[in-house]
C-alpha atoms as an extended CHARMM CRD file, in Angstrom:
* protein
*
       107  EXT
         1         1  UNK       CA             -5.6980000000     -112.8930000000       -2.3900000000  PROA      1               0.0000000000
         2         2  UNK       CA             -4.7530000000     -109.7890000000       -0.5410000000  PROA      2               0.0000000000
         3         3  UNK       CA             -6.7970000000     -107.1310000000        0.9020000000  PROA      3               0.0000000000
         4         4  UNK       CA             -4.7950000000     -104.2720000000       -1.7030000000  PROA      4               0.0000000000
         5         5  UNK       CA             -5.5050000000     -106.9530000000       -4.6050000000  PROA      5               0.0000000000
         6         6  UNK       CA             -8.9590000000     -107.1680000000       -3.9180000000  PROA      6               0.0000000000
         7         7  UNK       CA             -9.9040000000     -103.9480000000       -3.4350000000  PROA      7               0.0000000000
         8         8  UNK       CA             -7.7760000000     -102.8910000000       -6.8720000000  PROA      8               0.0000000000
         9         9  UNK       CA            -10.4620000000     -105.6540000000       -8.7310000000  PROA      9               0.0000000000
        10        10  UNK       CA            -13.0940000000     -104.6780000000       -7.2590000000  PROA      10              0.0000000000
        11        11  UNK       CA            -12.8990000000     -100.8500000000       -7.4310000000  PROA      11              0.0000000000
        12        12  UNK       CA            -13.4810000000      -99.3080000000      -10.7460000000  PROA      12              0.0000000000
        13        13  UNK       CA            -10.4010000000      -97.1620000000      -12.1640000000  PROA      13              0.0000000000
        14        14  UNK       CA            -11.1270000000      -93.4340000000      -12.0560000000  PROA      14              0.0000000000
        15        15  UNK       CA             -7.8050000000      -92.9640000000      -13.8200000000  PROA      15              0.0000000000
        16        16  UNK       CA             -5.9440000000      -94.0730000000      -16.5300000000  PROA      16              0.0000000000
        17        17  UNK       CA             -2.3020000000      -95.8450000000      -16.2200000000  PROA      17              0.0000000000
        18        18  UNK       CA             -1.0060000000      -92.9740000000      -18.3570000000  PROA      18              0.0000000000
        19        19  UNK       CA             -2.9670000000      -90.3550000000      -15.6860000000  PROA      19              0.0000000000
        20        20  UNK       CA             -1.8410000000      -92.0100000000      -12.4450000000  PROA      20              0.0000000000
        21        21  UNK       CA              1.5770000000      -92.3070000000      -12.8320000000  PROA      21              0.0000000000
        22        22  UNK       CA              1.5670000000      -88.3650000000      -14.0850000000  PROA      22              0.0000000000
        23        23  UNK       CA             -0.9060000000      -87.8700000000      -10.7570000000  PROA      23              0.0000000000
        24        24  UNK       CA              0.3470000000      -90.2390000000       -8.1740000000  PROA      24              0.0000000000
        25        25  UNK       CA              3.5720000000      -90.5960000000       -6.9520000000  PROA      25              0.0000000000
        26        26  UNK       CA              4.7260000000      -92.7200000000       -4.0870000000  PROA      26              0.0000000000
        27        27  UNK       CA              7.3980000000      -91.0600000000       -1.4410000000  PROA      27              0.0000000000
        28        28  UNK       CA              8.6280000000      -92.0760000000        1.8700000000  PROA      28              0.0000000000
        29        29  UNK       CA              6.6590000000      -91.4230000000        5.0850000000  PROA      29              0.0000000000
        30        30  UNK       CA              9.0410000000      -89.1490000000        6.6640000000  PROA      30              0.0000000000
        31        31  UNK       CA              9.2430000000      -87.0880000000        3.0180000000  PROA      31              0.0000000000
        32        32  UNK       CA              5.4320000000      -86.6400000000        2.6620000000  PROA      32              0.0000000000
        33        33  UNK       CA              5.2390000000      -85.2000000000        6.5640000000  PROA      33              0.0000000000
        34        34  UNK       CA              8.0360000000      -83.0210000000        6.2430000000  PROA      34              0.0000000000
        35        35  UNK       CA              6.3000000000      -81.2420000000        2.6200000000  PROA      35              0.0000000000
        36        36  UNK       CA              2.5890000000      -81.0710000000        4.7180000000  PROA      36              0.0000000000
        37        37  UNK       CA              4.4080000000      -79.3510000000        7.3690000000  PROA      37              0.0000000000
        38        38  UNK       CA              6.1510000000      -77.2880000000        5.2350000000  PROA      38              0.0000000000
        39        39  UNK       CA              2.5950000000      -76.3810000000        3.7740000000  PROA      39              0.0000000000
        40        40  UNK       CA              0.9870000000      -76.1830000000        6.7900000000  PROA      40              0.0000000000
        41        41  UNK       CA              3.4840000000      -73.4920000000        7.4300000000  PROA      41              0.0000000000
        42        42  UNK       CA              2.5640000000      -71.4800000000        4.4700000000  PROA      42              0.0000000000
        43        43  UNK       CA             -1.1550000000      -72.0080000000        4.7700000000  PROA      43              0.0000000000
        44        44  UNK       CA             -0.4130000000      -70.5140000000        8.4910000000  PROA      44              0.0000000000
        45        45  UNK       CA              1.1990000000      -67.6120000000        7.0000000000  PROA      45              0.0000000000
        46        46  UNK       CA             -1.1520000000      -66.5590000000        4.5320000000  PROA      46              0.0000000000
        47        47  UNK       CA             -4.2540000000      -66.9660000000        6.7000000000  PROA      47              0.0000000000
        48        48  UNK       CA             -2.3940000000      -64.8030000000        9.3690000000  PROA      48              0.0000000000
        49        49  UNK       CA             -1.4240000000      -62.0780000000        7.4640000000  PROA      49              0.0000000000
        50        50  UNK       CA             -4.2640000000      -59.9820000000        7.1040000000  PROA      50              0.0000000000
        51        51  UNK       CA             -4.5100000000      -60.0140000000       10.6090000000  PROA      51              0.0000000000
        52        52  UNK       CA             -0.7230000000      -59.5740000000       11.3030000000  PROA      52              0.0000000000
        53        53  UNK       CA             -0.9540000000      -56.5150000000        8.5960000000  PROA      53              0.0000000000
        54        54  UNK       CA             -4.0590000000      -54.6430000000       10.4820000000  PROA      54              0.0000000000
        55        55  UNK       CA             -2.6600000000      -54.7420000000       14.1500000000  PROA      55              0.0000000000
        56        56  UNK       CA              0.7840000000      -53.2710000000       12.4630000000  PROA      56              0.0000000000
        57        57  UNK       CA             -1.4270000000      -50.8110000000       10.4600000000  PROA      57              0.0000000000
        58        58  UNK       CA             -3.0810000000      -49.8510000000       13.9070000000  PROA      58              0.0000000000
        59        59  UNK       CA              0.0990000000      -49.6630000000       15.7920000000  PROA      59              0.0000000000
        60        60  UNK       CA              2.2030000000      -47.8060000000       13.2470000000  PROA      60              0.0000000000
        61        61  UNK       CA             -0.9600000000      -45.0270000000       13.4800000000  PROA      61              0.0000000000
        62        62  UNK       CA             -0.8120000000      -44.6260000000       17.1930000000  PROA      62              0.0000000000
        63        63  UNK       CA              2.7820000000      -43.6670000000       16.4690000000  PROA      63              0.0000000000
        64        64  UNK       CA              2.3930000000      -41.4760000000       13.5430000000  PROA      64              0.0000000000
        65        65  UNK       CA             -0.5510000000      -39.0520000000       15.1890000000  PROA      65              0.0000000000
        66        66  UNK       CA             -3.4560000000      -40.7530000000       13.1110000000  PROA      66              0.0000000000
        67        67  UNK       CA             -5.2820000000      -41.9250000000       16.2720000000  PROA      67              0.0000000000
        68        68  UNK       CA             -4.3790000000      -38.7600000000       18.0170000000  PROA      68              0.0000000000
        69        69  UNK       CA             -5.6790000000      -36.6850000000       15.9630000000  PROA      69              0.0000000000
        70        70  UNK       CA             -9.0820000000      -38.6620000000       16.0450000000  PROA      70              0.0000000000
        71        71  UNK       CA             -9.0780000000      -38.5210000000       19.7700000000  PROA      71              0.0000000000
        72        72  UNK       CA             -8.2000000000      -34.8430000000       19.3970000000  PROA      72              0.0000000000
        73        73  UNK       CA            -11.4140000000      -34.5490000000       17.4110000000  PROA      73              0.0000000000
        74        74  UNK       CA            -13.6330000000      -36.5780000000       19.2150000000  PROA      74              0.0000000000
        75        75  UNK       CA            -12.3650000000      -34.4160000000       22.4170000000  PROA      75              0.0000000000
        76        76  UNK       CA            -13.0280000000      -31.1740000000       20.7100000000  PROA      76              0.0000000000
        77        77  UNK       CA            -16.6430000000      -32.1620000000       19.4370000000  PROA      77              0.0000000000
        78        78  UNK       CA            -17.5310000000      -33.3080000000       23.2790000000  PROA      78              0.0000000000
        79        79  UNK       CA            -15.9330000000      -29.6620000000       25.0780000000  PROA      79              0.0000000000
        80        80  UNK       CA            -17.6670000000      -27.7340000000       21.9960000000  PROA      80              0.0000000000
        81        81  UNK       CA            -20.6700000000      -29.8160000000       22.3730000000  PROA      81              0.0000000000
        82        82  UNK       CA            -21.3450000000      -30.7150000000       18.5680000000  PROA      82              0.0000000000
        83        83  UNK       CA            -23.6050000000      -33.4670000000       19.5230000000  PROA      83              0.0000000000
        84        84  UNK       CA            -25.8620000000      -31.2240000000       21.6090000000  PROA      84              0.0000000000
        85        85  UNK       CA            -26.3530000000      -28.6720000000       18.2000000000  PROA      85              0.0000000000
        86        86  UNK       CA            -27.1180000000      -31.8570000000       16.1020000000  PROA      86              0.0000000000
        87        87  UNK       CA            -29.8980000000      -32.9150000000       18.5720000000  PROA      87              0.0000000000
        88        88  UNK       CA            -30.8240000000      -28.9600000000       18.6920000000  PROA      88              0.0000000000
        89        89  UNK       CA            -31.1440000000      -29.1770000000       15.0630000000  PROA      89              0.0000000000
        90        90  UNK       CA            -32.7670000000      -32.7720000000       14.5010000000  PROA      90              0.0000000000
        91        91  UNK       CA            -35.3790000000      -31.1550000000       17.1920000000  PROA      91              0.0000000000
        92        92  UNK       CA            -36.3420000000      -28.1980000000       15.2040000000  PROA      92              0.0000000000
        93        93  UNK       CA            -36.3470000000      -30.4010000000       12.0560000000  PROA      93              0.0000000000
        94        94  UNK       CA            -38.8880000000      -32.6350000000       13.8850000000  PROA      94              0.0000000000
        95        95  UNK       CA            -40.7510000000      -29.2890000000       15.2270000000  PROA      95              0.0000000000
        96        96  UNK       CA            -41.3550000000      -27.5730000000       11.6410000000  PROA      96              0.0000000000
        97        97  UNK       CA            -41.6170000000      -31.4980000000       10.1270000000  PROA      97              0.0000000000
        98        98  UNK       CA            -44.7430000000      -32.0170000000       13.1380000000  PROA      98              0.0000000000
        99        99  UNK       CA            -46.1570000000      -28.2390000000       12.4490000000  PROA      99              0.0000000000
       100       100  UNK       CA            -46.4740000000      -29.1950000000        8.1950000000  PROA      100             0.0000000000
       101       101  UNK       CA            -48.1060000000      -32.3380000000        9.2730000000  PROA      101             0.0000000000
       102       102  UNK       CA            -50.8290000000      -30.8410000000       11.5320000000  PROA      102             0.0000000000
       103       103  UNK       CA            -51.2880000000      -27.8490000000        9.2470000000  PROA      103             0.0000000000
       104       104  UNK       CA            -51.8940000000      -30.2980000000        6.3880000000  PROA      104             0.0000000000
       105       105  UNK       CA            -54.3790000000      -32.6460000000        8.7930000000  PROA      105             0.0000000000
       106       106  UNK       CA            -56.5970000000      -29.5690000000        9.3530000000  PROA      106             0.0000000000
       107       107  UNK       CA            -56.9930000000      -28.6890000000        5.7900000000  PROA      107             0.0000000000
């Protein structure tokens, strides 16, 4: 008795005949290799693509003045000092919030 003979009596069908001739088909070596490269290749392309999509995204906006225009902004806030008022204003917040506290502790 043969190994394949064997192992076909002594493992328990998960299919019927009807089933594994509609699931299962037998092709050559060099057939089956060819279609998982060819689906390799597609699995390749759709995992890459988000990726390819978002670096063309971010180069196409350094050419049409998006990112410029941020830069210009970030470059005007720094000369005009906008982060220095919102620390100005976050201390006098914390100033009048300390002064209701202590009022309120003394009462």
């Amino acid at each position: 008795m043969s190994i394949g003979e064997k192992c076909t009596k002594e493992t328990p069908k998960m299919f019927s005949d009807n089933d594994q001739q509609r699931l299962m088909k037998i092709v050559p070596m060099d057939q089956a290799i060819l279609g998982w490269r060819d689906d390799f290749g597609e699995y390749l392309k759709v995992i890459t693509k988000p990726g390819w999509n978002m670096t063309r995204k971010y180069a196409e906006s350094w050419q049409n003045g998006v990112q410029m225009n941020y830069l210009q902004k970030i470059w005007t806030n720094m000369t005009d000092l906008g982060a220095m008022r919102l620390v100005e204003r976050m201390a006098k917040l914390f100033v009048r919030v300390k002064d209701g506290l202590s009022k309120d502790d003394h009462e």
